[in-house]
C-alpha beads as a LAMMPS data file, in Angstrom:
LAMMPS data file: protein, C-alpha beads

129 atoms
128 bonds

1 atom types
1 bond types

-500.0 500.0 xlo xhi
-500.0 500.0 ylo yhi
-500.0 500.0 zlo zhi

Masses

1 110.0

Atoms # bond

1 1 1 411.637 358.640 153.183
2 1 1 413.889 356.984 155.818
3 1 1 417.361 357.082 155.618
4 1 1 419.674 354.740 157.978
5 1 1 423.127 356.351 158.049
6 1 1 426.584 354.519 159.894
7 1 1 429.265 356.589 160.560
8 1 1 433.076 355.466 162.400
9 1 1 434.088 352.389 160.838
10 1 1 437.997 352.810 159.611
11 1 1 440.918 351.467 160.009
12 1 1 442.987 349.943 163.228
13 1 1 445.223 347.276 164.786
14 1 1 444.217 344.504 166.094
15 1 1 443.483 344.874 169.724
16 1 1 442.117 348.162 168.649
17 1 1 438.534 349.709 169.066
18 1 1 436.101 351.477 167.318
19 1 1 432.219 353.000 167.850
20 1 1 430.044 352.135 165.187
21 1 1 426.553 354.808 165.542
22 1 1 423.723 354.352 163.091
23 1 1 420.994 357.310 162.910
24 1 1 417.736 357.390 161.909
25 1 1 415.798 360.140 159.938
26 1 1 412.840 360.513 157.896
27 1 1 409.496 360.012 157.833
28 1 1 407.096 356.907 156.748
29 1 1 404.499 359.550 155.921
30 1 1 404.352 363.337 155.794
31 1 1 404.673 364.969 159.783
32 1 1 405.315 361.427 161.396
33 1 1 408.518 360.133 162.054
34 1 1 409.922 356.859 161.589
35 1 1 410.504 355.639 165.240
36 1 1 412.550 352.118 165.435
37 1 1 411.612 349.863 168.585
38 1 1 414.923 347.999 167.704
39 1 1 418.102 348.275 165.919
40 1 1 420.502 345.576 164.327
41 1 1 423.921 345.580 163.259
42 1 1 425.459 343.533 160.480
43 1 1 428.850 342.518 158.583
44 1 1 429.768 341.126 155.660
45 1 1 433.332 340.712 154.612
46 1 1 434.876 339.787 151.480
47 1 1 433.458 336.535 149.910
48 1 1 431.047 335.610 152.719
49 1 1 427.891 336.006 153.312
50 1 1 426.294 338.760 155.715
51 1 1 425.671 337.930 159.359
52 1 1 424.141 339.345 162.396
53 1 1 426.561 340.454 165.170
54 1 1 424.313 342.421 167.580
55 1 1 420.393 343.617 167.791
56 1 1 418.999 346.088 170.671
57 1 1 415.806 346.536 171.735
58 1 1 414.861 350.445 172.252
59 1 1 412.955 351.375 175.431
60 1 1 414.096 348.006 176.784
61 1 1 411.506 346.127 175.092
62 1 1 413.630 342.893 174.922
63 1 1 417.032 341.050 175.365
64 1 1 419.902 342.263 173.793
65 1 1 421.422 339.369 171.200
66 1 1 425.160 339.111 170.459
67 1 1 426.797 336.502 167.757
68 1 1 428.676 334.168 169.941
69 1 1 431.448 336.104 167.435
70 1 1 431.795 338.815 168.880
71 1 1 430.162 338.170 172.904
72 1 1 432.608 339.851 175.653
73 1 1 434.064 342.159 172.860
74 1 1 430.806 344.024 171.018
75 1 1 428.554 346.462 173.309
76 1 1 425.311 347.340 171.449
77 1 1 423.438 350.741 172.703
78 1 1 421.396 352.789 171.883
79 1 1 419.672 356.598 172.102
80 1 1 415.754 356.651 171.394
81 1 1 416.034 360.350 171.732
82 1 1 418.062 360.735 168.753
83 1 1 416.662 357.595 167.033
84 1 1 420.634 356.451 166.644
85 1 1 422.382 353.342 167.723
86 1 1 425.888 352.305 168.593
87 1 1 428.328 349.325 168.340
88 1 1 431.344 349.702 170.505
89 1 1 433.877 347.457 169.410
90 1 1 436.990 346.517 171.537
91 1 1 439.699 343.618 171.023
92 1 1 438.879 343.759 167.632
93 1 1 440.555 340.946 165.440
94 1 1 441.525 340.613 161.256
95 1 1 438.590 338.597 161.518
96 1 1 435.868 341.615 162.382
97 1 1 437.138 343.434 159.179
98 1 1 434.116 343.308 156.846
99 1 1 431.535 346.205 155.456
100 1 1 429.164 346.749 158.882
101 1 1 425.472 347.624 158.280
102 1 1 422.627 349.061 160.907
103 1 1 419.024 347.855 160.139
104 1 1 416.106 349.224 161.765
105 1 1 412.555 347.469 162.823
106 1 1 409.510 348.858 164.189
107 1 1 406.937 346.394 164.923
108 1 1 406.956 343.629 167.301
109 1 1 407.218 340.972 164.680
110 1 1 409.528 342.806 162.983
111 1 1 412.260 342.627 165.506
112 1 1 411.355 339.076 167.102
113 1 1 412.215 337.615 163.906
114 1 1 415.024 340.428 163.208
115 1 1 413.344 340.970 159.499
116 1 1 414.209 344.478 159.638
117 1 1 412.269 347.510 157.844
118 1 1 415.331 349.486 156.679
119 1 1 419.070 348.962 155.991
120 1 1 422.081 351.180 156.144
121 1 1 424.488 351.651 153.392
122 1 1 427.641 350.555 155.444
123 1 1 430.741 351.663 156.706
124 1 1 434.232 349.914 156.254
125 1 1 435.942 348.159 159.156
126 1 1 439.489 347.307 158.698
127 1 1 441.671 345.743 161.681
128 1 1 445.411 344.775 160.679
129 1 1 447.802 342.709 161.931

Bonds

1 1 1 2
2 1 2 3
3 1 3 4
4 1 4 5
5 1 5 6
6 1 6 7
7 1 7 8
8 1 8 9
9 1 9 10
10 1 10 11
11 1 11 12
12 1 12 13
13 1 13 14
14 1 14 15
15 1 15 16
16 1 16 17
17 1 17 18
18 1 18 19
19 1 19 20
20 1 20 21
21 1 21 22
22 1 22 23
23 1 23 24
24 1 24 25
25 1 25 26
26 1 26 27
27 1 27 28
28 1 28 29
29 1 29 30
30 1 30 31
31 1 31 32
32 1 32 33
33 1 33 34
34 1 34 35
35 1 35 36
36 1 36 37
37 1 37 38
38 1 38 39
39 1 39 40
40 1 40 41
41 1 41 42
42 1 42 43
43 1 43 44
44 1 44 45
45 1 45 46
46 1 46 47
47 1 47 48
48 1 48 49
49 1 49 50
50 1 50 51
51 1 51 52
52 1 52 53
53 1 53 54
54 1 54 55
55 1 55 56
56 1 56 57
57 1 57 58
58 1 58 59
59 1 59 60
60 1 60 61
61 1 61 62
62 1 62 63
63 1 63 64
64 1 64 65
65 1 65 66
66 1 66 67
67 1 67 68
68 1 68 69
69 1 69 70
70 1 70 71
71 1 71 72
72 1 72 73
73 1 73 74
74 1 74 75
75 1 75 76
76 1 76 77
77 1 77 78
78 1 78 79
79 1 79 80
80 1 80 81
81 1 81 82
82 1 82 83
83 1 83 84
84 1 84 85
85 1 85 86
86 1 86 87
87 1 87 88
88 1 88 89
89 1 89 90
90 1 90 91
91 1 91 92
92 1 92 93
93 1 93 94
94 1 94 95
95 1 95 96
96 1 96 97
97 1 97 98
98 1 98 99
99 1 99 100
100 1 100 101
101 1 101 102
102 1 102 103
103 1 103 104
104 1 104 105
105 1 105 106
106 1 106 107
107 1 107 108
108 1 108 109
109 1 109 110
110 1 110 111
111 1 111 112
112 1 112 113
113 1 113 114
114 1 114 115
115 1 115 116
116 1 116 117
117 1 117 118
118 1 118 119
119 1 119 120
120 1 120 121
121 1 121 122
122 1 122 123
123 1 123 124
124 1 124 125
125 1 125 126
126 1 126 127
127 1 127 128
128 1 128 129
């Protein structure tokens, strides 16, 4: 079974920063690993529906996409070692406070069209005035 888990959201200021990671464990069959070629992030805040913010590619199989949101203040990264991502998140505003999710895709298709395999469970991101 495959298990996405976030860890580091909490609360700050505005102007303040956070580092979102997301890692990966399990298995899609007994003795062989899940192994994601790509990574997303996601938010959804209170009353809104969830959007994209960030995807990277592992082994630098593509382009790196950033929301227009969050472009010059969101770096996406990643470890294919340790089958975990990252979301550094600097300048953040009120505006980024919303649940943030990691989603992870394997095939080609998969993370062309961003239709991830897997989804987190979410971590809580809270920025104050």
């Amino acid at each position: 079974q495959v298990h996405l888990a976030e860890s580091g959201g909490g609360s700050v200021q505005a102007g303040g920063s956070l580092r979102l990671s997301c890692a990966v464990s399990g298995d899609v069959e007994s003795g062989v690993p899940y192994t994601p070629n790509c990574m997303g992030w996601f938010r959804q805040a209170p009353g809104k529906e969830r959007e994209q913010v960030a995807q990277i590619y592992f082994y630098g199989l593509g382009d790196t996409y950033y929301d227009d949101s969050v472009k010059g203040r969101f770096t996406v990264s990643e470890d294919n070692a340790k089958r975990t991502a990252f979301l550094q998140m600097n300048s953040l505003k009120v505006e980024d406070t919303a649940i943030y999710y990691c989603a992870a895709g394997h095939s080609r298709i998969s993370c062309n069209t961003r239709e991830y395999d897997y989804l987190g469970q979410g971590t809580q991101v809270t920025v104050s005035s």
